[in-house]
C-alpha positions as CSV (number, residue, x, y, z in Angstrom):
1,X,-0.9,-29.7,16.3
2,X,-3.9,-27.9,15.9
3,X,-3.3,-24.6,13.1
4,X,-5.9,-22.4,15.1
5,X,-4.9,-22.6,19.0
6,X,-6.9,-21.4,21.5
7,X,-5.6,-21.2,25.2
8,X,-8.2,-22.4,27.7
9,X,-8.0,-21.4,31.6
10,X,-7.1,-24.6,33.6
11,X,-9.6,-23.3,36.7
12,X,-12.7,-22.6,34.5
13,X,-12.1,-23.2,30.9
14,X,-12.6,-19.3,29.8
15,X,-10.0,-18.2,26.9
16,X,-7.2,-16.6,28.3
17,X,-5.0,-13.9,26.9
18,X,-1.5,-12.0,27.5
19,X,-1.7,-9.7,30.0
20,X,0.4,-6.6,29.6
21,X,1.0,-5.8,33.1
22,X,1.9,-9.1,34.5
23,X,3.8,-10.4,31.4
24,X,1.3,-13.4,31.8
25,X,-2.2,-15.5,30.5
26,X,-4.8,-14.2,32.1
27,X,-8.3,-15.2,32.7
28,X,-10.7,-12.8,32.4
29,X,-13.7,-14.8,34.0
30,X,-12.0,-16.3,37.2
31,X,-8.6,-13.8,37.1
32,X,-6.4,-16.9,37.0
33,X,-2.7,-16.2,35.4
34,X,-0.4,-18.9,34.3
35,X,3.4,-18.5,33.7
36,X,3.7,-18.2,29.6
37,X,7.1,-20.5,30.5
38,X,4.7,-23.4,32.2
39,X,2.9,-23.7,29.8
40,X,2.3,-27.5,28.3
41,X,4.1,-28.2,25.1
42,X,3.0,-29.6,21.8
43,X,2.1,-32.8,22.1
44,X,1.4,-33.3,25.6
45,X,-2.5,-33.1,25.3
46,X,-2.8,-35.1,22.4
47,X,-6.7,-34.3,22.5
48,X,-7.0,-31.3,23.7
49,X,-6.5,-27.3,21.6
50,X,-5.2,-26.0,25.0
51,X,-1.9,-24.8,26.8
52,X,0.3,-24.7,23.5
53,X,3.7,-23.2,23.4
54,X,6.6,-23.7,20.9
55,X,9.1,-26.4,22.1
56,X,12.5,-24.3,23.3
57,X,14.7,-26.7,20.7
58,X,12.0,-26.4,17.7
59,X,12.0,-22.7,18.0
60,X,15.6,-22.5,18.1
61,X,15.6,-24.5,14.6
62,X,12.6,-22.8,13.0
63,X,14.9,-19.3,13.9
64,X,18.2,-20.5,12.6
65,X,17.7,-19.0,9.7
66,X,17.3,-15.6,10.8
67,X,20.0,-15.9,13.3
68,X,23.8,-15.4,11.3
69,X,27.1,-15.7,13.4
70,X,29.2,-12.3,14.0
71,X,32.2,-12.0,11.9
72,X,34.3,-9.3,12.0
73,X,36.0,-10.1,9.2
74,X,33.9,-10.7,6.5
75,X,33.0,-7.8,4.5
76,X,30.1,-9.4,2.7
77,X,26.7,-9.3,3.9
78,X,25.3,-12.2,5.4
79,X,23.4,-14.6,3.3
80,X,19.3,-15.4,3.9
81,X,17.0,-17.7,3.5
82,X,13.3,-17.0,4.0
83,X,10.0,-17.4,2.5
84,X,8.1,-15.5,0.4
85,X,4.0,-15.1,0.2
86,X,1.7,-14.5,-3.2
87,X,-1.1,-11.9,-2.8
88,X,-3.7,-14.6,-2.8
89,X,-2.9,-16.6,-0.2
90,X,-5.9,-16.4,2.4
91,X,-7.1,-19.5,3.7
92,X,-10.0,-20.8,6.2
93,X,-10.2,-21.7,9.7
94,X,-12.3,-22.7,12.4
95,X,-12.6,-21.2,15.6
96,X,-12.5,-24.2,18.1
97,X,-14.9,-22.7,20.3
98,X,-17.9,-22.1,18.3
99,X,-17.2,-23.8,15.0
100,X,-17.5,-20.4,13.4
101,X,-15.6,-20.0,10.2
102,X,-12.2,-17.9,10.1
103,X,-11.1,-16.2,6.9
104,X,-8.1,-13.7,7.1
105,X,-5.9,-12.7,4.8
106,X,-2.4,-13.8,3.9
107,X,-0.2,-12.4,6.6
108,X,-2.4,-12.2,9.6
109,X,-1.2,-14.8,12.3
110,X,-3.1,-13.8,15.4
111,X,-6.6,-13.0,15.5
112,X,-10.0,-12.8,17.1
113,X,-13.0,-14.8,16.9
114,X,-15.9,-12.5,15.3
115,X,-18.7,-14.4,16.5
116,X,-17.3,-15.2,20.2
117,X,-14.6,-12.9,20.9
118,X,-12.2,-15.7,21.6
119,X,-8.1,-14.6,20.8
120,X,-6.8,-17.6,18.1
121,X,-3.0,-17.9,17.0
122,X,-2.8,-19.6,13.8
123,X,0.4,-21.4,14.5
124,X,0.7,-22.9,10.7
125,X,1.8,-19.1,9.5
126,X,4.8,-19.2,12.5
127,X,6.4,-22.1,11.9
128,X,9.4,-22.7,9.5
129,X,10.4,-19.4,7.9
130,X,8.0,-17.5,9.0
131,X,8.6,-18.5,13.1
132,X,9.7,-14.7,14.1
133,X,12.9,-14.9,16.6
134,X,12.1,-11.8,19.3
135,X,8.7,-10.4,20.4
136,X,8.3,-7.5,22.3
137,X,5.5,-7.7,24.6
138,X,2.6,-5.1,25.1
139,X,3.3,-3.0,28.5
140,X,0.0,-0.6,27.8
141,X,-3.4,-2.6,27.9
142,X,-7.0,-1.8,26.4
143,X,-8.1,0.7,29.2
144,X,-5.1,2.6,29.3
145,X,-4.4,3.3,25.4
146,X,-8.0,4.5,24.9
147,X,-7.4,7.3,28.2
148,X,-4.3,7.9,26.6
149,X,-6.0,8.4,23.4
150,X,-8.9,10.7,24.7
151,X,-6.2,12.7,26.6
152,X,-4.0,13.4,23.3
153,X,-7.3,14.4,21.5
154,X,-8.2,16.7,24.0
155,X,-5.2,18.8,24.0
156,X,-6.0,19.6,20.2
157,X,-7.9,22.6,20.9
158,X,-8.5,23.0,16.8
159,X,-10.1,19.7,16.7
160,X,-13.6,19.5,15.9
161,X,-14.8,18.6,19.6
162,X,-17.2,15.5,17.7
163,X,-14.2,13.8,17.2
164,X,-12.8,10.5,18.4
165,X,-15.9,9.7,20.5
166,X,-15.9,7.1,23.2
167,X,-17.5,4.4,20.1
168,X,-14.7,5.0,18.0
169,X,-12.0,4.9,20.8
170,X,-13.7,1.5,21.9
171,X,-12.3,0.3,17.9
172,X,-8.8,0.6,18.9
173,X,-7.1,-2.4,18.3
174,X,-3.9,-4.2,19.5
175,X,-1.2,-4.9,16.9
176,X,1.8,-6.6,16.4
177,X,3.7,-5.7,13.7
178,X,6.5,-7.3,11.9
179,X,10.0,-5.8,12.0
180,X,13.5,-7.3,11.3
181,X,15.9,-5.6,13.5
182,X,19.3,-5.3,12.0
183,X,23.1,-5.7,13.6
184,X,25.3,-3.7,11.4
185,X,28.8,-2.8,10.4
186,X,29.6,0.6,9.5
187,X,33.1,1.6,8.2
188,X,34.2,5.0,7.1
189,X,37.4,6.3,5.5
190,X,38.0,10.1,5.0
191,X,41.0,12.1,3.2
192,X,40.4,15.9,3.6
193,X,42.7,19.2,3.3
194,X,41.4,21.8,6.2
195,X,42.5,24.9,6.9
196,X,43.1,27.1,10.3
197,X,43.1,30.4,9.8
198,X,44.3,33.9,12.7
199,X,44.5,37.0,12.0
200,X,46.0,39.5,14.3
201,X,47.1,43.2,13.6
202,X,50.1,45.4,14.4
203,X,49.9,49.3,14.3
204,X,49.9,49.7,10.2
205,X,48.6,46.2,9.0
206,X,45.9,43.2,9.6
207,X,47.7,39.7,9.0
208,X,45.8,36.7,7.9
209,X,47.7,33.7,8.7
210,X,46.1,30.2,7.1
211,X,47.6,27.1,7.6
212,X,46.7,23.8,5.7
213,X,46.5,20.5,6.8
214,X,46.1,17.2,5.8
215,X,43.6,14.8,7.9
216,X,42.7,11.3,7.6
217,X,40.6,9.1,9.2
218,X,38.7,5.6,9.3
219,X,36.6,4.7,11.6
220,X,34.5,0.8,12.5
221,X,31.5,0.9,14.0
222,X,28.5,-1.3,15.0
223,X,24.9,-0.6,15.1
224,X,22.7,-2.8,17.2
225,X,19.1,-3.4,16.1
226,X,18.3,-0.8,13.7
227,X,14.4,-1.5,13.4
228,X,12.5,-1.4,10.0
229,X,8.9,-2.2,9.6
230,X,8.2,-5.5,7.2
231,X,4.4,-4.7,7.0
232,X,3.1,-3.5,3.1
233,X,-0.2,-2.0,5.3
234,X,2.0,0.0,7.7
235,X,3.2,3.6,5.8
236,X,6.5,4.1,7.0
237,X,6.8,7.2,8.2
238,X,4.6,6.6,10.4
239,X,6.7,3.7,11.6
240,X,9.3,5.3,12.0
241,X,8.2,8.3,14.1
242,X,6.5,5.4,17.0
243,X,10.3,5.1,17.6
244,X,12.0,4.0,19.7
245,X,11.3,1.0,21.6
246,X,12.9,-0.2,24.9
247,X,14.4,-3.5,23.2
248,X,15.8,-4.6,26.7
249,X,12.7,-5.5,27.2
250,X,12.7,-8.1,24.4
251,X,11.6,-12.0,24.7
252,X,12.4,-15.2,22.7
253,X,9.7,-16.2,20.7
254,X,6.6,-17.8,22.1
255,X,3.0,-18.1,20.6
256,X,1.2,-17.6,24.1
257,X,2.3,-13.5,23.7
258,X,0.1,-12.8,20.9
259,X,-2.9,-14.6,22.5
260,X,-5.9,-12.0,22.6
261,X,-4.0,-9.4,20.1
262,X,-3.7,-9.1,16.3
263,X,-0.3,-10.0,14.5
264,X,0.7,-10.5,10.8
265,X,3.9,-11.9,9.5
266,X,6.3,-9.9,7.2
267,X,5.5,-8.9,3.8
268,X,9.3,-8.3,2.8
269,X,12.3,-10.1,4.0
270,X,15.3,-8.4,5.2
271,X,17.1,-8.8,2.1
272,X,14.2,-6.4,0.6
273,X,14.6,-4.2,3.5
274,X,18.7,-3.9,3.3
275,X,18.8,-0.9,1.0
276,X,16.6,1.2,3.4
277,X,18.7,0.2,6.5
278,X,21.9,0.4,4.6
279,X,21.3,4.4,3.7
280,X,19.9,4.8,7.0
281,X,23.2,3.3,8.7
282,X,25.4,4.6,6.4
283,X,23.8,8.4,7.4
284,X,24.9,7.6,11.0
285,X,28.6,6.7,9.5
286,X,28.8,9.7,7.7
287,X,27.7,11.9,10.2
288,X,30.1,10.6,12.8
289,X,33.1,10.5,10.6
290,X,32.4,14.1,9.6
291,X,32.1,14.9,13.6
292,X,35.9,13.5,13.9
293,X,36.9,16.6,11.9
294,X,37.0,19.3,13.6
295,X,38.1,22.8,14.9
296,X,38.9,24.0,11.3
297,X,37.6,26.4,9.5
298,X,37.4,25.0,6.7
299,X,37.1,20.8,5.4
300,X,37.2,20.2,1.8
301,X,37.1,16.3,1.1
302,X,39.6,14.2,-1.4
303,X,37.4,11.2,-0.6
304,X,35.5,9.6,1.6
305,X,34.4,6.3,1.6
306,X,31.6,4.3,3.4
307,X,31.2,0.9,3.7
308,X,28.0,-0.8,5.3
309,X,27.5,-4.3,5.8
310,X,24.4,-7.0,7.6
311,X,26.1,-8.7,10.2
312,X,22.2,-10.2,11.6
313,X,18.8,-9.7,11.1
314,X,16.0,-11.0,13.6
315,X,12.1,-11.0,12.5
316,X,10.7,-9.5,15.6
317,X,7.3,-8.4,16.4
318,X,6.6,-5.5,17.9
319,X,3.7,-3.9,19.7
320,X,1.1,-0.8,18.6
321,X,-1.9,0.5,19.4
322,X,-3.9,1.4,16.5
323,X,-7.0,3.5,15.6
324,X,-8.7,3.7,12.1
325,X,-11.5,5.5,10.9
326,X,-13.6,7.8,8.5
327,X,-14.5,11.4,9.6
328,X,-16.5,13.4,7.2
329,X,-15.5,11.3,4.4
330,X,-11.5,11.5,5.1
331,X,-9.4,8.5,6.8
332,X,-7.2,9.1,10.0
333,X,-4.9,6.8,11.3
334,X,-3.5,6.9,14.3
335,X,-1.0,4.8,16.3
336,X,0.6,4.4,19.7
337,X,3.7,2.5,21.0
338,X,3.0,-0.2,22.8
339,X,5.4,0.0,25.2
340,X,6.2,3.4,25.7
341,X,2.3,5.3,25.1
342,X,3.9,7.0,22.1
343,X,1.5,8.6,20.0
344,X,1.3,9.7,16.4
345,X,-1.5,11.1,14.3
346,X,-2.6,14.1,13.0
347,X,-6.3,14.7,14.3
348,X,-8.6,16.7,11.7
349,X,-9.2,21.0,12.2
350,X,-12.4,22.5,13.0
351,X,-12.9,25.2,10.6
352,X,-15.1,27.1,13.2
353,X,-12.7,27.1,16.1
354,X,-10.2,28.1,13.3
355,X,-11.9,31.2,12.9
356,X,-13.0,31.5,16.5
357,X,-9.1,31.3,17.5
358,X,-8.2,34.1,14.3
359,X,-10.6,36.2,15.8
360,X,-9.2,36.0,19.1
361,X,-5.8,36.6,17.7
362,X,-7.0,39.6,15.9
363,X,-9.2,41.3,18.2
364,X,-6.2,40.6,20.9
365,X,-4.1,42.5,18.3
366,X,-6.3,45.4,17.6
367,X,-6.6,46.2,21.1
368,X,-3.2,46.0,22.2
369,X,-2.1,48.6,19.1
370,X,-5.0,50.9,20.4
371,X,-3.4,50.5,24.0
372,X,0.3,51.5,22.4
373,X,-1.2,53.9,20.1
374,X,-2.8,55.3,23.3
375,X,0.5,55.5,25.2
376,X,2.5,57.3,22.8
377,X,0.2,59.7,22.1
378,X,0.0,60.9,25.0
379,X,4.1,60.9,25.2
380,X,5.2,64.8,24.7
């Protein structure tokens, strides 16, 4: 099979790409959609760079080794195997269409043509290892991030009103970005001596009455899908705060769903990401065991012990809307949720409607003391 793969409309032989509000390829020349599900499998057009999809039993192979069974009772994490990438590894391709040459980096896996527009998947960077188990498709298109983003801008009344014009909203770019979303175990233990205390009176003394107890608890719980970003390029907080996706929404693995869209594999596996997930997880544990405690006045801990451990880890790529540019020599980023519209940023200030809104403020201020100082005065 080809490495670059190009998906070609059956009616007129325009590229097609996912369309986020049928769940389908669309055609943008003749409006034709085809069924991601009927589309041909490898092989079947032995001559042709059209109408690929990954075989159901292939991708179920190529995923095994993200996929680890549920067992309750092993207290070990789960073991991985996955690949790792140097810093150098960029390689050339050829766009099928025009001939043009291709050169991304070492993680990106879907792109676009920059000499004829058309969407490529380059299939040899998700296969094996690197085959991600889940995607979660787009829901927002083009047209309806970039109104979403003008609308977000326009409610910053101290942005400077230059900012994100219609050229740079016409930038924004459709991203998926690689994830590995985590089952986990969580078990807590918890000794602790709390106290309750009354007090009551009689007609010469106040009592204070305190009685001690001792509490004990343990607790199991499961966490399912904990999400954490496996992009180097993606700052994490940032990440974080697009939470949280919708993952009912979530679809085996197929190649046609990033046709027309930018996607990179992971830079870390999820034995790199554990520690993050584990602290996060362990948060939740501590936090609900705590919350089992209660109606004292007082808790003072003889131990506590917390316990988290990887039951499964799927790669999974999910969606994002993304806007990058310099204004007035400083970078912004800013990012929606493809699914839910979610958006997070944090647009630049205009010093001059700063001061035109401190002014306001002020003047506001000055006039209502005169108004007050007016009243009283004239209060006998």
């Amino acid at each position: 099979m080809s490495a670059v793969i190009h998906y070609k409309c059956p009616g007129c032989g325009s590229d097609m790409a996912f369309d986020s509000q049928t769940g389908m390829l669309r055609c943008a020349s003749c409006d034709r959609t085809e069924k991601i599900e009927d589309m041909a499998k490898p092989g079947e057009n032995e001559d042709e760079t059209i109408h690929y999809n990954m075989d159901e039993e292939d991708l179920q192979a190529k995923n095994s080794a993200f996929e680890h069974d549920y067992a309750d009772s092993n207290d070990t994490d789960e073991p991985s195997n996955h690949s790792t990438f140097g810093e150098n590894d960029a390689r050339e391709y050829h766009c099928n269409n025009c001939g043009a040459t291709l050169l991304t980096d070492a993680n990106t896996t879907a792109t676009t043509c920059s000499f004829c527009g058309a969407g490529v998947v380059l299939s040899d960077r998700l296969t094996g290892n690197l085959a991600p188990a889940k995607v979660l498709p787009f829901t927002i298109n083009k047209e309806q991030a970039q109104e979403a983003f003008k609308k977000w801008c326009r409610k910053g009344r101290l942005t400077p009103s230059d900012f994100m014009t219609a050229d740079r909203i016409k930038n924004i770019t459709g991203l998926y970005v690689p994830y590995w979303l985590y089952d986990m175990n969580g078990r807590g233990e918890a000794e602790a001596t709390c106290t309750r205390v009354r007090t009551y009176s009689d007609a010469h003394y106040i009592y204070t009455e305190t009685k001690f107890y001792n509490v004990y608890r343990k607790v199991d719980l499961n966490y399912s899908r904990i999400p954490c970003d496996a992009s180097r390029k993606m700052e994490d907080s940032m990440m974080d705060k697009l939470e949280p996706y919708s993952y009912q929404e979530l679809k085996d693995f197929n190649l046609p769903y990033l046709a027309g869209y930018i996607a990179e594999k992971y830079d870390f596996t999820d034995e790199d990401m554990l520690p993050r997930i584990r602290d996060r997880v362990g948060t939740y544990v501590d936090n609900y065991l705590s919350s089992t405690i209660s109606g004292y006045n007082s808790v003072m801990y003889q131990r506590k012990d917390i316990n988290v451990i990887k039951k499964h880890a799927n790669y999974t790529l999910l969606p994002m809307w993304m806007v990058c540019y310099d204004y007035r020599k400083a970078e912004h980023i800013f990012a929606m949720n493809g699914q839910t519209g979610k958006i997070v940023g944090k647009p630049p200030l205009s010093k001059a409607k700063i001061f035109a809104w401190f002014a306001g403020v002020s003047a506001g201020s000055f006039l209502l003391m005169r108004l007050l100082t007016l009243l009283l005065g004239g209060v006998q």
